[in-house]
C-alpha positions in Angstrom: 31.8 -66.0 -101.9 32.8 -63.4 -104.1 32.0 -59.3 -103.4 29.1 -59.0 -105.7 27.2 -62.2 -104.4 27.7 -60.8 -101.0 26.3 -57.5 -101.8 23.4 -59.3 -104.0 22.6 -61.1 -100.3 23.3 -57.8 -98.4 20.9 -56.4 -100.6 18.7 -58.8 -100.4 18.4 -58.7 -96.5 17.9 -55.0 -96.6 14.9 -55.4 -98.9 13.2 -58.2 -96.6 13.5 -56.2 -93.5 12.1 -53.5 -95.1 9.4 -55.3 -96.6 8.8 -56.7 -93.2 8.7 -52.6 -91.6 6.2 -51.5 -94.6 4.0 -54.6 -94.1 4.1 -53.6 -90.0 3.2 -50.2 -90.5 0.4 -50.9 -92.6 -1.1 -53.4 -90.3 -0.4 -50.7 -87.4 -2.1 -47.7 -89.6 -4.7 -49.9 -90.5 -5.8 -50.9 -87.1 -5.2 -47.3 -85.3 -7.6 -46.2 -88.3 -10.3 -49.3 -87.8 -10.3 -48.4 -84.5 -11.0 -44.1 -84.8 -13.6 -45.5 -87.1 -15.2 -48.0 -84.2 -14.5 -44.7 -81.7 -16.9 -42.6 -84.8 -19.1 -45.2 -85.3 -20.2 -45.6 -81.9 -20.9 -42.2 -81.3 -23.9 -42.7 -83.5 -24.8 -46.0 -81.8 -24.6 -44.8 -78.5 -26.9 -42.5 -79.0 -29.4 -44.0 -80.6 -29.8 -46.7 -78.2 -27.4 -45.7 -75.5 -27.2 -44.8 -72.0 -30.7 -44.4 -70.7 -29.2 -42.8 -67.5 -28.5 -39.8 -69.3 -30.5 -36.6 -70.1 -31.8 -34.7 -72.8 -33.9 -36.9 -75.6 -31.8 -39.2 -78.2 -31.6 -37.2 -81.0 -30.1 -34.1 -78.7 -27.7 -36.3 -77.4 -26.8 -37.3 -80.5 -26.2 -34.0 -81.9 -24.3 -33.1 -78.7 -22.3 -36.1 -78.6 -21.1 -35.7 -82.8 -20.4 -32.1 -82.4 -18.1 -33.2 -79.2 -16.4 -35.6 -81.1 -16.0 -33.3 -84.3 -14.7 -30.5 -82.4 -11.9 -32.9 -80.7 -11.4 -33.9 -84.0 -10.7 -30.5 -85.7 -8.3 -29.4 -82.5 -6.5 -32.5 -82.9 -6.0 -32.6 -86.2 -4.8 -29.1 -85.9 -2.1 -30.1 -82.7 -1.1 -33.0 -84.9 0.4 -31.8 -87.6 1.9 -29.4 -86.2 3.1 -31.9 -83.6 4.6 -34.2 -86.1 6.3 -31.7 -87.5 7.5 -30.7 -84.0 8.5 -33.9 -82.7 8.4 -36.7 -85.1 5.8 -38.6 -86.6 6.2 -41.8 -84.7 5.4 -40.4 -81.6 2.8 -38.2 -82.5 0.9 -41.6 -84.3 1.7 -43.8 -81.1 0.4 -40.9 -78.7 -2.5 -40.5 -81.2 -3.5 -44.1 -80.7 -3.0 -43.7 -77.0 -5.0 -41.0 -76.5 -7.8 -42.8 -78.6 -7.5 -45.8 -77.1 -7.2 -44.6 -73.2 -10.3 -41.9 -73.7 -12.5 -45.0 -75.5 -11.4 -46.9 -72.8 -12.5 -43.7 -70.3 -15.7 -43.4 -71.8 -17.2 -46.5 -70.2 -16.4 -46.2 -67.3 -17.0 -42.0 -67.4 -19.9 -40.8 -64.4 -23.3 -41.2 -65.6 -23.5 -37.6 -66.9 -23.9 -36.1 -70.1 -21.1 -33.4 -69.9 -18.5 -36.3 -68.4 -19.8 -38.4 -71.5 -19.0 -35.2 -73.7 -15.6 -33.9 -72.7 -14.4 -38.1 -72.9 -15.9 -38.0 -76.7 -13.9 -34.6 -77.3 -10.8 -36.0 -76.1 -11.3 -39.0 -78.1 -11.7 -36.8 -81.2 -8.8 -35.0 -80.6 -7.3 -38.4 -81.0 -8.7 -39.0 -84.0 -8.3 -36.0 -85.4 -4.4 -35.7 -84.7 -3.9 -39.8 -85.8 -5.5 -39.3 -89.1 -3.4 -37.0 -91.0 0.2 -37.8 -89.5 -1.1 -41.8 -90.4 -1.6 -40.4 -93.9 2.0 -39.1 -93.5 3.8 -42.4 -92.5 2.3 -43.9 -95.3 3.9 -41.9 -98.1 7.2 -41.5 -96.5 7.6 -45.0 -95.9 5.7 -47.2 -99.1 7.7 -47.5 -102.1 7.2 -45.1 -104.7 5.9 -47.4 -107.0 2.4 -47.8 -106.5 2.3 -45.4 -103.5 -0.5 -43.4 -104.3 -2.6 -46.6 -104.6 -1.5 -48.1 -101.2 -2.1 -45.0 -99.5 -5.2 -45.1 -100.5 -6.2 -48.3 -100.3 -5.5 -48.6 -96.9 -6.8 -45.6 -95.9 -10.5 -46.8 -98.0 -10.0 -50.5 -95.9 -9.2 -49.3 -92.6 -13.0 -47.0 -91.7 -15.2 -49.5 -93.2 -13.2 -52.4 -91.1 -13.7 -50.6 -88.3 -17.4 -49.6 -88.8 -18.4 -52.8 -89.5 -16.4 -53.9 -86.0 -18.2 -51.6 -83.7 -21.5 -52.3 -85.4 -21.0 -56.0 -85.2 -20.1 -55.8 -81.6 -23.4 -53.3 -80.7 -25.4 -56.0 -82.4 -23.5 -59.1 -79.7 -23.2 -57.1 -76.5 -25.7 -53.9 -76.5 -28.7 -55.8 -75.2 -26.7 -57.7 -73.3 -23.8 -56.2 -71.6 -25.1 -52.7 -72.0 -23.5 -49.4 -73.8 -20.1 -49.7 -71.3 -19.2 -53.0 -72.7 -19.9 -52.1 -76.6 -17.4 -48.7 -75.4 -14.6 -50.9 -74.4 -15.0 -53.4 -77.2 -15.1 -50.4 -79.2 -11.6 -49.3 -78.1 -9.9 -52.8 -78.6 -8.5 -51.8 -81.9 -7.3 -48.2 -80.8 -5.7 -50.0 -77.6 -3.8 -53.0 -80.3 -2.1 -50.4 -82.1 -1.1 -47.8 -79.0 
């Protein structure tokens, strides 16, 4: 085999493994973002026809448990970029996933109390909120330029409605069923695939 055919299948190689990365990391990215959707979404379901066990009346609850999750989401978006700036991207997005995935997780089996229920959704927003922007990150430094502002966004568009429709699918199976703990750790499947 002669030095340029070598290099053509050298080449070629390269470009497969990459191909096989970029198509990894969008699967990851799209699943850690399906699943801070599900972690969103559920907020919403929960308390419309969550725990009954709690206090205060459903539309306070709901107010209480949004603005929890919002606030974690604003501190964490603020420790994430700076994190990933800190100390790399990757572990920033895996520790984002982990910290959404462990505190969905938390949240069904959290003490029957409003305030346990609120600093669990807090913690899970900080998860969001530091996974969404460094995920927005991997993608453009990693997808070819061509086509890169598409992909980026495309994914990004895929990923919350995927998830969305996931935890409402799942509330509509288990809720009267299983009860608001087993539609919390459903909830957190996706978040605990991509950790």
């Amino acid at each position: 085999m002669d030095i340029t055919a070598e290099a053509a299948l050298h080449s070629m190689h390269e470009l497969s493994s990459t191909l096989r990365f970029e198509r990894r990391l969008i699967f990851l990215i799209i699943l850690q973002l399906a699943g801070e959707a599900a972690e969103l979404v559920i907020v919403v379901l929960l308390s419309a026809c969550g725990p009954s066990s709690l206090s205060g009346s459903s539309a306070r609850m709901a107010s209480h448990l949004g603005a929890a999750a919002m606030v974690g989401q604003v501190l964490g978006a603020i420790i994430g970029g700076s994190g990933a700036d800190r100390f790399g991207r990757r572990p920033c997005f895996v520790s984002a996933g982990a910290a959404v995935a462990f505190f969905g997780l938390a949240s069904a089996v959290s003490p029957s109390s409003l305030s346990a229920l609120l600093l669990v959704r807090c913690l899970v927003g900080l998860g969001v909120g530091a996974g969404n922007p460094v995920s927005a990150v991997l993608l453009t430094e990693y997808l070819p330029t061509r086509g890169r502002g598409e992909n980026v966004v495309s994914v990004r568009a895929v990923s919350s409605p995927v998830g969305g429709l996931y935890v409402t699918l799942c509330a509509w199976l288990v809720l009267s069923y299983q009860g608001w703990r087993a539609l919390a750790i459903l909830a957190a499947l996706p978040a605990c695939a991509s950790a």
